[in-house]
ROTI-114477 format. One line per field, with one value per atom (N, C-alpha, C): residue number from 1; residue in three letters; atom name; x, y, z. Coordinates in pm, 1 decimal, padded with zeros to 6 digits, always signed. Layout:
zagu = c(NUM	...);
tormar = c(ALA	...);
volum = c(CA	...);
east = c(X	...);
north = c(Y	...);
up = c(Z	...);
//
This chain:
zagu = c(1	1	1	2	2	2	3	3	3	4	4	4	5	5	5	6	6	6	7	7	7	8	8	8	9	9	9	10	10	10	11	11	11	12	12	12	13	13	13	14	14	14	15	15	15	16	16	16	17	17	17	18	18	18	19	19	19	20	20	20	21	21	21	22	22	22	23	23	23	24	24	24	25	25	25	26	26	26	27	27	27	28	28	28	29	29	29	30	30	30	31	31	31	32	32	32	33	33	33	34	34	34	35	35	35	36	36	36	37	37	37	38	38	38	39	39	39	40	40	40	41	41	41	42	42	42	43	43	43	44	44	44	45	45	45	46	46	46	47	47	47	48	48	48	49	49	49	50	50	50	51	51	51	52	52	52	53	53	53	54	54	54	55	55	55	56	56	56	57	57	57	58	58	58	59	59	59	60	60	60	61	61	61	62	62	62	63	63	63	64	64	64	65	65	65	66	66	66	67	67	67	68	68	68	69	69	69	70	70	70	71	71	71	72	72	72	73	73	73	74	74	74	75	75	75	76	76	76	77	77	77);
tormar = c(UNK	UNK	UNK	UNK	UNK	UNK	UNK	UNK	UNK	UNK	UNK	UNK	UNK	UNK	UNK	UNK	UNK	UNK	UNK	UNK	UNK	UNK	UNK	UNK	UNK	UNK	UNK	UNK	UNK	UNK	UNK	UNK	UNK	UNK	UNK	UNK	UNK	UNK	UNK	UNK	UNK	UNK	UNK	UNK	UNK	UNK	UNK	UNK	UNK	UNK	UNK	UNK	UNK	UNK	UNK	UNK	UNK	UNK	UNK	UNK	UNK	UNK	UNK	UNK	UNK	UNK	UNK	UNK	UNK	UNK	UNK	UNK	UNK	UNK	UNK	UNK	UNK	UNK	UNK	UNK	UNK	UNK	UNK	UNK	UNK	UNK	UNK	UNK	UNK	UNK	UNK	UNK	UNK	UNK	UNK	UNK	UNK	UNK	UNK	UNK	UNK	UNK	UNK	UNK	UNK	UNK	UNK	UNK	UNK	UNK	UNK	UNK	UNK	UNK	UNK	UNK	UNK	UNK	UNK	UNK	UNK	UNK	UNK	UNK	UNK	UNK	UNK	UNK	UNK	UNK	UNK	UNK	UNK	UNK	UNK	UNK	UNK	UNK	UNK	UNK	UNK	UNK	UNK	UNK	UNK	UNK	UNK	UNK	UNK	UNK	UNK	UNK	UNK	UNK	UNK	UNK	UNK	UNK	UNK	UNK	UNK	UNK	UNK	UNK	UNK	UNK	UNK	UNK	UNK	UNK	UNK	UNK	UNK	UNK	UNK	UNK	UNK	UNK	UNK	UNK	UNK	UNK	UNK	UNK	UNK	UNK	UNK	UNK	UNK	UNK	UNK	UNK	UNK	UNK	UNK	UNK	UNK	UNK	UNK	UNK	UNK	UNK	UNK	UNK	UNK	UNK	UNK	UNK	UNK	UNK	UNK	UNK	UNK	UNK	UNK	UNK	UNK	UNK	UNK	UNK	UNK	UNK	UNK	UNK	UNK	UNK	UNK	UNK	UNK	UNK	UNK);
volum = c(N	CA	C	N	CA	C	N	CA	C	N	CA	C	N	CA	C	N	CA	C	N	CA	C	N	CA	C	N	CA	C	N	CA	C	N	CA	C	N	CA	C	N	CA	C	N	CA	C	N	CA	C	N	CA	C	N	CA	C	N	CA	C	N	CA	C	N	CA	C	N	CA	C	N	CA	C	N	CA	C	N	CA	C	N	CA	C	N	CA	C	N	CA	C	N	CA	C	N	CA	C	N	CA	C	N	CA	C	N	CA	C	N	CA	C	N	CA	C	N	CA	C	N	CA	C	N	CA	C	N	CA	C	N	CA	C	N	CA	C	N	CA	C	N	CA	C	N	CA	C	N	CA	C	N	CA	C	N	CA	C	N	CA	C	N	CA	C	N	CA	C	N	CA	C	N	CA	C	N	CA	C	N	CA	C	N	CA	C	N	CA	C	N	CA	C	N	CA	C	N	CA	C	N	CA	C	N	CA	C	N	CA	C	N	CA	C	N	CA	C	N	CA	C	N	CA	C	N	CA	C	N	CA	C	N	CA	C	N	CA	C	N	CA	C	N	CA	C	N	CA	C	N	CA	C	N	CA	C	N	CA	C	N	CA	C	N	CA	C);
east = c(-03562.1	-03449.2	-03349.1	-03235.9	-03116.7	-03037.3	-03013.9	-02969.2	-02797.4	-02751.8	-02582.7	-02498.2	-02407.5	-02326.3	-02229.4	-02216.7	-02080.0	-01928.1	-01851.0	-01746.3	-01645.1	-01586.2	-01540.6	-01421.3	-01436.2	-01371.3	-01233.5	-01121.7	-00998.4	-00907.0	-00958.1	-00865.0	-00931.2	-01025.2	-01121.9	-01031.6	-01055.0	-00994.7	-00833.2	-00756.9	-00635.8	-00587.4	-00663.0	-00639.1	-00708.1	-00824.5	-00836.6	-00717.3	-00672.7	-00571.9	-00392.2	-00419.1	-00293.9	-00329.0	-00467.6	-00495.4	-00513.2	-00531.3	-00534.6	-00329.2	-00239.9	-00116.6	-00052.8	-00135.3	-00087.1	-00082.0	-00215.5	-00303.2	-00224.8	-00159.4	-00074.5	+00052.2	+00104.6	+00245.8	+00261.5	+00154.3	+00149.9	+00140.1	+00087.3	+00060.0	+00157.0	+00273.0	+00354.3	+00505.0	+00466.9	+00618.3	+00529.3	+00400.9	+00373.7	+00442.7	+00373.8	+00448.8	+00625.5	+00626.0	+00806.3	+00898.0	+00872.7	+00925.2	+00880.4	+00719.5	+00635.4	+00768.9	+00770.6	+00848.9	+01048.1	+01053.2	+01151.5	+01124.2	+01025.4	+01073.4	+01007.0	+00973.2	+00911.4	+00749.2	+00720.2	+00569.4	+00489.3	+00378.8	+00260.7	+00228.3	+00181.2	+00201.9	+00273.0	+00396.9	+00509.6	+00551.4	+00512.5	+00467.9	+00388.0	+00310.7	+00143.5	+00178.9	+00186.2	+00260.4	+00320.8	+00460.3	+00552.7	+00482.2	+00431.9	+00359.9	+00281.3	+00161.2	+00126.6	+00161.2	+00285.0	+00334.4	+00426.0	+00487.1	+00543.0	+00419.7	+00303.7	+00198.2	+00178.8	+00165.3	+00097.6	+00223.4	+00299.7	+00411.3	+00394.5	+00316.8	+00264.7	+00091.2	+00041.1	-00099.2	-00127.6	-00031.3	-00072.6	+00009.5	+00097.8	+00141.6	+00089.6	+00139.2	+00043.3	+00075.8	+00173.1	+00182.8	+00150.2	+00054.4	-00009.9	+00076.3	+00088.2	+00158.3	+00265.4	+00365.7	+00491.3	+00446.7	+00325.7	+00364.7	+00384.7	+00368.7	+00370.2	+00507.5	+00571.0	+00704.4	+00772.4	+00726.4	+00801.7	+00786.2	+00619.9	+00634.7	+00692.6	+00710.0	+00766.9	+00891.8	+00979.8	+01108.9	+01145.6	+01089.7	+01114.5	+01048.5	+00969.6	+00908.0	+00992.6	+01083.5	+01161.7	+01303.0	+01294.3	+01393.2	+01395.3	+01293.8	+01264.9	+01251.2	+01224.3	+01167.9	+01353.8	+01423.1	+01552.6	+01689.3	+01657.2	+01696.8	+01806.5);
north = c(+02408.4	+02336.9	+02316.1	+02321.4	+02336.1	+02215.5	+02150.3	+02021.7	+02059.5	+01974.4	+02008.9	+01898.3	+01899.7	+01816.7	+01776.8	+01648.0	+01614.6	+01629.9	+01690.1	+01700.3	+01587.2	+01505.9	+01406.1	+01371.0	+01238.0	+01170.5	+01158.8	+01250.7	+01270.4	+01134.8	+01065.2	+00921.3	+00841.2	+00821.8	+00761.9	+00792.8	+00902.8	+00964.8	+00981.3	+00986.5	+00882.4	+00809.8	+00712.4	+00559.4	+00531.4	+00592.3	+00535.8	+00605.8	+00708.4	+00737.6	+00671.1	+00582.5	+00509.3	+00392.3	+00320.3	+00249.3	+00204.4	+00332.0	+00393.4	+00350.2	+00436.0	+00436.7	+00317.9	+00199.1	+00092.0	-00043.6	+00003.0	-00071.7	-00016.8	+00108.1	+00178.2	+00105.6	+00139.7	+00060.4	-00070.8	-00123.9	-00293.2	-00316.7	-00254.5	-00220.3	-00203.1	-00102.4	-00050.8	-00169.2	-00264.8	-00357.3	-00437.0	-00462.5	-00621.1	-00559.1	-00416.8	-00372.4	-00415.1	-00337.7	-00370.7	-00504.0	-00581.2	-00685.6	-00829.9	-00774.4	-00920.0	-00904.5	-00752.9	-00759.8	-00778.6	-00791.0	-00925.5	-01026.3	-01092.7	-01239.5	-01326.4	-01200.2	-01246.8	-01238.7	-01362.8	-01444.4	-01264.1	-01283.1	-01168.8	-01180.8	-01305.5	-01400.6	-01349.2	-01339.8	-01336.1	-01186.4	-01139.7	-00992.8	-00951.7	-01007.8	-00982.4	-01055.5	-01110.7	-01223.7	-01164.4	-01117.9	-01032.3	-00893.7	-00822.4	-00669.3	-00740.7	-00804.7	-00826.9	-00921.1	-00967.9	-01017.9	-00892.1	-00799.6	-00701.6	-00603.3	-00555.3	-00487.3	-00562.5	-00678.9	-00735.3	-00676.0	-00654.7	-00581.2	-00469.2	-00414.1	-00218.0	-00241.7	-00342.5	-00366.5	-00263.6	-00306.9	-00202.1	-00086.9	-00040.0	+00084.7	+00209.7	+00257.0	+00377.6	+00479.3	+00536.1	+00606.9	+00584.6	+00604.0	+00513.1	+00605.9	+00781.6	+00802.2	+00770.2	+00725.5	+00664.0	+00486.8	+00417.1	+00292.6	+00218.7	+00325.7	+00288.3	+00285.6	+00360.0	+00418.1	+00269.2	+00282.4	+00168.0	+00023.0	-00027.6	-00129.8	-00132.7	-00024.6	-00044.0	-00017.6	+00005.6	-00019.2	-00207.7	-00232.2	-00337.8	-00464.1	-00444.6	-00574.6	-00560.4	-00402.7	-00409.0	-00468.1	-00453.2	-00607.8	-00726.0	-00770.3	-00881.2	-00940.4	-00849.0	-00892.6	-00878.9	-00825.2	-00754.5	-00875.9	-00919.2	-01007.4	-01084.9);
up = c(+01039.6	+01092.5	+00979.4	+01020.6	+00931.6	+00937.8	+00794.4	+00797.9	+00855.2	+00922.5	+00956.0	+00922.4	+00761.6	+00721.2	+00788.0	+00829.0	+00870.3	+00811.2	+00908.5	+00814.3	+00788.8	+00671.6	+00655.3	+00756.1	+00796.4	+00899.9	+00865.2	+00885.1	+00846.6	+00868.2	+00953.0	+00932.1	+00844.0	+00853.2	+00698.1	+00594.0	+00528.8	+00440.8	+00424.0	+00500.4	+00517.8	+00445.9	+00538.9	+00535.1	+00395.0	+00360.4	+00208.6	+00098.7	+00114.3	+00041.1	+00036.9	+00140.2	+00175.8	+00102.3	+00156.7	+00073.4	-00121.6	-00143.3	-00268.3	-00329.1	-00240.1	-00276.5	-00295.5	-00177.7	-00181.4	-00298.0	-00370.4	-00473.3	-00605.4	-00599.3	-00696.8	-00703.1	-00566.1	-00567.6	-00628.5	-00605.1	-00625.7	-00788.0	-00880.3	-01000.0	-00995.2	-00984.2	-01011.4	-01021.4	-00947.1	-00949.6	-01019.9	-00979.7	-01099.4	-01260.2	-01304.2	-01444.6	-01434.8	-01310.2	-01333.1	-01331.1	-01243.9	-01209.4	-01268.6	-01329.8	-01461.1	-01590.9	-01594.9	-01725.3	-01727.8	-01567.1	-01557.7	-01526.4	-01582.9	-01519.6	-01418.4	-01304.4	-01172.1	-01242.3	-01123.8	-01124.2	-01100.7	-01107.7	-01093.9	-00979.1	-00924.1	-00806.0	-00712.9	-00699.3	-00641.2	-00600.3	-00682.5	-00655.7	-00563.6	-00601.0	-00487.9	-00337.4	-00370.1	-00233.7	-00152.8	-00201.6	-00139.2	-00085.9	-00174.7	-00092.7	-00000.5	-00035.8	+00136.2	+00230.4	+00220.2	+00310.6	+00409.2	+00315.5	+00382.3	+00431.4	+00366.5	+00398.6	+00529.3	+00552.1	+00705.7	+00815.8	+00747.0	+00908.2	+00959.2	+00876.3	+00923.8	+00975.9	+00942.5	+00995.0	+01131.3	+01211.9	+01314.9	+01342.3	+01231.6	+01263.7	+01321.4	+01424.2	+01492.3	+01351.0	+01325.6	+01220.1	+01084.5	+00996.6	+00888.0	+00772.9	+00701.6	+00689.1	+00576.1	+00659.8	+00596.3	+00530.6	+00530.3	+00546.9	+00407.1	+00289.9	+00142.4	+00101.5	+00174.4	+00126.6	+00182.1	+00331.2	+00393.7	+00326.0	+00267.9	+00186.5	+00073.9	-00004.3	-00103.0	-00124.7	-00048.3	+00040.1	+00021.2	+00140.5	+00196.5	+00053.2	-00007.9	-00120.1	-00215.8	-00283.4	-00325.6	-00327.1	-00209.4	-00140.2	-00186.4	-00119.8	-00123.7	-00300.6	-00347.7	-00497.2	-00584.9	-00532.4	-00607.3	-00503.7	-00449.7	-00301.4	-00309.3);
//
């Protein structure tokens, strides 16, 4: 009998790579925006406060671009 590998769950894999982009982005303004001035805090705050607006986006996708859009906002405001 022949073992039969599953092949990896393409929204799994996704969504952890969105997840991945998102944890980047966030790094990415605490560097930028700590070294103006703004709280670390305040940073973090802001991405997932804007991250909770795509929570249920049917299209997952675009939603890094879109938070980091919109926190850039908010953080630049």
């Amino acid at each position: 009998m022949s073992a039969r590998l599953d092949a990896p769950n393409p929204e799994s894999l996704e969504e952890r790579q969105i997840e991945q982009q998102l944890v980047d982005l966030e790094s990415r303004l605490v560097a930028q925006y700590g070294g103006q001035g703004v709280n670390e805090g305040r940073v973090r705050a802001i991405v997932e406060q804007v991250r909770s607006r795509f929570a249920n986006a049917r299209i997952r996708t675009f939603v890094p671009i879109l938070v980091e859009r919109a926190a850039r906002q908010e953080l630049t405001g």
